[in-house]
GUDORO-98453 format. One record per residue (C-alpha): residue in three letters; chain; x, z, y. Coordinates in steps of 0.1 Angstrom, whole numbers, plus 5000, padded with zeros to 4 digits. Each point is the difference from the previous one (the first is absolute). Example, Ala and Ser with C-alpha at 12.3 -4.5 7.8 and 13.67 -1.06 7.14 Angstrom:
<pts>
ALA,A,5123,5078,4955;
SER,A,5014,4993,5034;
</pts>
This chain:
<pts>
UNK,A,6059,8661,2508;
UNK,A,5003,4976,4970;
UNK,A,4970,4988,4988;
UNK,A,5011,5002,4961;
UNK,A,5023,5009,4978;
UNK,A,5004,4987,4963;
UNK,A,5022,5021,4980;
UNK,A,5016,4975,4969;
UNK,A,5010,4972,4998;
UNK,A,4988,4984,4973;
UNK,A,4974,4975,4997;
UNK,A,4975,5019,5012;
UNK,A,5017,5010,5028;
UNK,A,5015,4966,5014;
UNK,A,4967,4985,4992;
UNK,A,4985,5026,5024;
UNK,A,5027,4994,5023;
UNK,A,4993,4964,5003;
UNK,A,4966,5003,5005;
UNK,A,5006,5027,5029;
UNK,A,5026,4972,5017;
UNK,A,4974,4977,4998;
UNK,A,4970,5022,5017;
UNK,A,5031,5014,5023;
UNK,A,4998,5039,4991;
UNK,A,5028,5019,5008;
UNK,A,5016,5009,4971;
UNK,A,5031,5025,4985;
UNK,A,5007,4986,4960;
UNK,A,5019,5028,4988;
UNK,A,5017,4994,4966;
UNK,A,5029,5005,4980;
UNK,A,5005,4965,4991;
UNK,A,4977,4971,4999;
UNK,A,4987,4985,4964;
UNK,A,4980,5033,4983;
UNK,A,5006,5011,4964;
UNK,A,5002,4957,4995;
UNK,A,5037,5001,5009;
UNK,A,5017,5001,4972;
UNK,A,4979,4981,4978;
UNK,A,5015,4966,4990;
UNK,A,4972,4980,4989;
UNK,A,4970,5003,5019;
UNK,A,4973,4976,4986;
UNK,A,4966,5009,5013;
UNK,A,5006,5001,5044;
UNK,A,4977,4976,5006;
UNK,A,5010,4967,5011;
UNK,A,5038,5003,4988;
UNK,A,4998,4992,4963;
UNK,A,5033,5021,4995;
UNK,A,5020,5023,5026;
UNK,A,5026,5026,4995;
UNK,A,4989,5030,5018;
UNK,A,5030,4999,5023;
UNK,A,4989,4971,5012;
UNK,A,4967,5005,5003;
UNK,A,5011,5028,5021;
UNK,A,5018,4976,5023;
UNK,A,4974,4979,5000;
UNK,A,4977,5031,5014;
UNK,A,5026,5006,5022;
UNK,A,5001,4966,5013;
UNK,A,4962,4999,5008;
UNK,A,4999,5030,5019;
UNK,A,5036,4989,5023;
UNK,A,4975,4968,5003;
UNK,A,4970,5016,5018;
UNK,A,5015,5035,5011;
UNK,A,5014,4992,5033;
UNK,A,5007,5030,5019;
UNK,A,4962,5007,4990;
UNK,A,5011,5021,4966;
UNK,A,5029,5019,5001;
UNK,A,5018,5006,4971;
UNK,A,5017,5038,4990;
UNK,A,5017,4993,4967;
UNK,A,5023,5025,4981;
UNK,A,4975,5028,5009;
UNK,A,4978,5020,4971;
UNK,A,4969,5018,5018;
UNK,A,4998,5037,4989;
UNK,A,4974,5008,5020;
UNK,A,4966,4990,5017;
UNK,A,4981,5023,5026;
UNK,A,4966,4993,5018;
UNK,A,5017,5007,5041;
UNK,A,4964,5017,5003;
UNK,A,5006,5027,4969;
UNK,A,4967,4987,4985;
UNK,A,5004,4978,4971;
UNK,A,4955,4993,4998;
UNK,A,5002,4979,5032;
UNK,A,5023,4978,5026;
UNK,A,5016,5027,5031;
UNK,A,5020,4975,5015;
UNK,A,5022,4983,4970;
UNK,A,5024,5015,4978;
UNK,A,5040,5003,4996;
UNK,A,5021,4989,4965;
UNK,A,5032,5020,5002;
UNK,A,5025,4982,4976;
UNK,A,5028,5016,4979;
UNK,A,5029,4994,5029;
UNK,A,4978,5019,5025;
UNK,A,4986,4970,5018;
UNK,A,4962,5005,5012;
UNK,A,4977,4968,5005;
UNK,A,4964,5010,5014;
UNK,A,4972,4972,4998;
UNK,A,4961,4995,5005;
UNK,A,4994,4992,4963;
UNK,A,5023,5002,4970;
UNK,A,5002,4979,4966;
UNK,A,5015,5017,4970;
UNK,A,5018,4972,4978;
UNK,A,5024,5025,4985;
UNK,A,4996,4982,4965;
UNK,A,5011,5015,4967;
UNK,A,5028,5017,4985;
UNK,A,5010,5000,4959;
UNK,A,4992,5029,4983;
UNK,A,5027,5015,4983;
UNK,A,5000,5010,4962;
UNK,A,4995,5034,4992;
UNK,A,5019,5012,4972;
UNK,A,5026,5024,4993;
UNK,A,5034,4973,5006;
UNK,A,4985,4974,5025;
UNK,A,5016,5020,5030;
UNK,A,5030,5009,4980;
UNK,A,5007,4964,4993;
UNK,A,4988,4980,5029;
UNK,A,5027,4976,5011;
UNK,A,5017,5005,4966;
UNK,A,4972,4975,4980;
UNK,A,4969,5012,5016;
UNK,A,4990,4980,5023;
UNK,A,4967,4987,5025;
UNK,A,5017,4965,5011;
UNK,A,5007,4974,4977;
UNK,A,5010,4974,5026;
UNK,A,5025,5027,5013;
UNK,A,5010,5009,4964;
UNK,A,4991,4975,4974;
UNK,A,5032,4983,4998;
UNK,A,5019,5035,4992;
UNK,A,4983,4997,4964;
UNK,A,5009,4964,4991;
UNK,A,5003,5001,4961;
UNK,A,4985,5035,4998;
UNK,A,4970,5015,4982;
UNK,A,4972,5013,5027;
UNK,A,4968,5011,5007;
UNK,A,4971,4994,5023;
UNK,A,4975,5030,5008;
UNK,A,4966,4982,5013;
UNK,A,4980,4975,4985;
UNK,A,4988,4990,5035;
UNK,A,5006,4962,5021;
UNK,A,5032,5023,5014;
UNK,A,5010,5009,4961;
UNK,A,4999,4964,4984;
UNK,A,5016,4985,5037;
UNK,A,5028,5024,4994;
UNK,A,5004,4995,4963;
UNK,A,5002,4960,5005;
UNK,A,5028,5004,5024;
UNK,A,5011,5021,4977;
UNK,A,5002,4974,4972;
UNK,A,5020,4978,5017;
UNK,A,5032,5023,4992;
UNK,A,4992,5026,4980;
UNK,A,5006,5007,4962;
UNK,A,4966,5008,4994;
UNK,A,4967,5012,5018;
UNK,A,4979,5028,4990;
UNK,A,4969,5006,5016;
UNK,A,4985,5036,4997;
UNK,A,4960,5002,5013;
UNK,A,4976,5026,4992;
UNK,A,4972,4984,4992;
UNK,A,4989,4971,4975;
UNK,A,4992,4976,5029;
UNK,A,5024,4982,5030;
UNK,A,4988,5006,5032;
UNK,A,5023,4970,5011;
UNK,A,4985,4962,5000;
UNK,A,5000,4980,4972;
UNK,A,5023,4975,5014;
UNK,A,5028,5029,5002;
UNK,A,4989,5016,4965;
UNK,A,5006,4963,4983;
UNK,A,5029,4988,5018;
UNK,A,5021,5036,4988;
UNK,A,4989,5005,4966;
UNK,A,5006,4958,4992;
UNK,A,5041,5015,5003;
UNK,A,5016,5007,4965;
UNK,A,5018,5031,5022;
UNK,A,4970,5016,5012;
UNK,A,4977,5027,4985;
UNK,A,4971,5029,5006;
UNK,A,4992,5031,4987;
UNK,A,4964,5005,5010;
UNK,A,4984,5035,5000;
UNK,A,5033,5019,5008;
UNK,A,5012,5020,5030;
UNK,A,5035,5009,5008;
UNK,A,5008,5039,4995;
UNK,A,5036,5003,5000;
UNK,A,5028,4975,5013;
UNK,A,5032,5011,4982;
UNK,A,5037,4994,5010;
UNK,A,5034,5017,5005;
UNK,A,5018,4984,5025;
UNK,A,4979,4970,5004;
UNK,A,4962,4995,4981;
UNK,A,5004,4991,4966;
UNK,A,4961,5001,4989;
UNK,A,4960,5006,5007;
UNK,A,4982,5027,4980;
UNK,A,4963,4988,4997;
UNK,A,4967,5014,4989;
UNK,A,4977,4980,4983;
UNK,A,4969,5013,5017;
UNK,A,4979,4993,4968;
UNK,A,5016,5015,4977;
UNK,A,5024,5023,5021;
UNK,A,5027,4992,4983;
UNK,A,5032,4999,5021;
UNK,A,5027,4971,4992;
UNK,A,5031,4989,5017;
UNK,A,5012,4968,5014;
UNK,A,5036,4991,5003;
UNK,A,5004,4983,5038;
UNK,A,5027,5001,5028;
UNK,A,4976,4994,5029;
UNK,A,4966,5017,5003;
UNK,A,4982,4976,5028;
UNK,A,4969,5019,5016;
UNK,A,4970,4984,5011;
UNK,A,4972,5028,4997;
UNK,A,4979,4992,5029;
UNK,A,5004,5008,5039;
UNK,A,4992,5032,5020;
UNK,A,4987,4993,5039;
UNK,A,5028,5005,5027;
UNK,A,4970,5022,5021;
UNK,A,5016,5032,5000;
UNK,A,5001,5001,5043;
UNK,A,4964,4995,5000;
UNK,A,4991,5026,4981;
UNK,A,4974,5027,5015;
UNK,A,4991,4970,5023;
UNK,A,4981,4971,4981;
UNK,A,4981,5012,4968;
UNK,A,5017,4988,4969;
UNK,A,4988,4997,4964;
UNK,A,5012,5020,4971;
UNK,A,5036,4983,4996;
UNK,A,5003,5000,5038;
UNK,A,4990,4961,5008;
UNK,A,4985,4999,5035;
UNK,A,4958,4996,4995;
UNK,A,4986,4966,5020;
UNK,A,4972,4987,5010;
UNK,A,5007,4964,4978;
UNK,A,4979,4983,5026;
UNK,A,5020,5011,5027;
UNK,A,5031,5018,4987;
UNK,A,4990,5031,5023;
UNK,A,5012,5031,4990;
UNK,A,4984,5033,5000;
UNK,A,5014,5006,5040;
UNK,A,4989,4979,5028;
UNK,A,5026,4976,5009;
UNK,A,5018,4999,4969;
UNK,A,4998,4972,4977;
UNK,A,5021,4994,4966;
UNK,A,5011,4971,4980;
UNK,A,5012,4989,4964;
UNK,A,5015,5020,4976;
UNK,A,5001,5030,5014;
UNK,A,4963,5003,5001;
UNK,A,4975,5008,4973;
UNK,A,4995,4964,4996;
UNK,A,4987,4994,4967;
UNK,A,5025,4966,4993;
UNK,A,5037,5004,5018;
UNK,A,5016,4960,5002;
UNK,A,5018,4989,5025;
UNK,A,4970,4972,5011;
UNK,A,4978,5028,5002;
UNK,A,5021,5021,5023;
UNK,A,5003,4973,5021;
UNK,A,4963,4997,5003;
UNK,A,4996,5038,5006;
UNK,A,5023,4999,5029;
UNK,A,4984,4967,5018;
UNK,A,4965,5016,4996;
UNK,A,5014,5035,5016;
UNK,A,5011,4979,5022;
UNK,A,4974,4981,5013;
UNK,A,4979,5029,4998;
UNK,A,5029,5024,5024;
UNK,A,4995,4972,5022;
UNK,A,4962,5001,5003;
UNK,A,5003,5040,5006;
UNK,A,5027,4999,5025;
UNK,A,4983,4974,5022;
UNK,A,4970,5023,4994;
UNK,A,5021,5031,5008;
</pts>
């Protein structure tokens, strides 16, 4: 039997597979791809010790690191999503021999301990249109999208690091920028707040929540709600770029590990221990109160280290 298994692949993951190379545990990564939520960012400027990295290649650079140390030590099962996670014992309050991640393709992987790395997903808007007209100017992508709106007028949801990264790309193409947050105050750092609103193209409409995006064929506007006043406006855009936050990719594990109220898996921040013997979880899929990609990194060494002391114990 394995000793591990990390499911994701981003920098919490690889950082925990490293760290299991190292201290030889035999390990199944499982992952769609390698890189996290990162990979499709184009200016990364706060990984520590690379001033400025695209996130494809600071994928490639994760990437890299783990080929480096892995061996034959961690093996690697990319392309796979994990749908489900099962205790082999039928207990989920204590260790009965390991447990088995089935993925999506019907693969099963059984190991001693397990690391759930799963990351983050972007939440999708929720108003009448954003289905309608996803693809056709809604989009969650800018790096995938962005240049389909050169010279056209478009919008931001989120006033978030991921909202002002997205609207400077943005800039670099667009018509004009429009930046819809809720509330009075950025969330995102000053650095990103400065460098956006210091373009003549870029704007924000603070206390204001999207209600309605509009469109025939294609979108053609945003209907907003000032949530002071509650009067609702319009906004003439082509694109509608959403950035509204992330929801946890924990959906296997649920009934298994005890979550929190938007279904973040509940650690020990000493540790990273979950609420079930054996299982451990790192970065942004946990209730960790900051989600960065140094930080991850950090959660998955110390689960790491920690997995290690247990299994030797074990």
């Amino acid at each position: 039997m394995n000793d591990l298994i990390i499911i994701g692949g981003g920098p919490a993951g690889i950082a925990a597979g490293v760290y299991a190379a190292r201290k030889h545990l035999k390990t199944i990564l499982i992952s769609g791809e390698i890189g996290g939520q990162s990979i499709v960012s184009d200016d990364i400027e706060n990984w520590i010790g690379t001033p400025k990295v695209s996130g494809a290649d600071l994928a490639k650079s994760l990437r890299a690191h783990l080929d480096a140390v892995k061996c034959d030590i961690v093996k690697l099962a990319l392309g796979e999503r994990v749908v489900s996670l099962e205790s082999l014992g039928g207990e989920t309050h204590k260790l009965l021999g390991g447990f088995t991640a089935k993925t999506k393709s019907g693969k099963d992987f059984s190991a001693k301990a397990i690391l759930i790395a799963s990351g983050a997903r972007r939440r999708k808007l929720d108003v009448p249109g954003a289905d309608k007209f996803e693809n056709k100017g809604v989009t969650y992508c800018a790096s995938c999208d962005g240049l389909l709106f050169a010279d056209k007028d478009v919008a931001v949801i989120g006033g978030g690091n991921a909202g002002f990264e997205t609207a400077l790309q943005l800039l670099a193409y667009a018509k004009s920028v429009t930046l819809i947050h809720r509330h009075q105050e950025f969330k995102a750092d000053p650095v990103s707040v400065e460098k956006a609103l210091a373009h003549s193209a870029m704007s924000v409409i603070r206390n204001a929540e999207p209600v309605e995006v509009m469109g025939k064929q294609f979108v053609t506007g945003l209907k907003y709600k000032d949530v002071i006043s509650e009067e609702v406006k319009e906004l003439a855009v082509s694109g509608i770029f959403v950035e509204a936050g992330v929801m946890p990719n924990t959906d296997f594990a649920e009934g298994l590990v005890e979550f929190d109220s938007v279904k973040r898996v509940k650690t020990d921040p000493r540790t990273q221990r979950t609420s079930v013997e054996g299982i451990w979880a790192a970065g942004d899929c946990t209730d960790e109160l900051y989600h960065q990609n140094n930080i991850a990194a950090g959660d998955g060494v110390k689960a790491a280290e920690d997995i290690y002391l247990w299994i030797k114990k074990h």
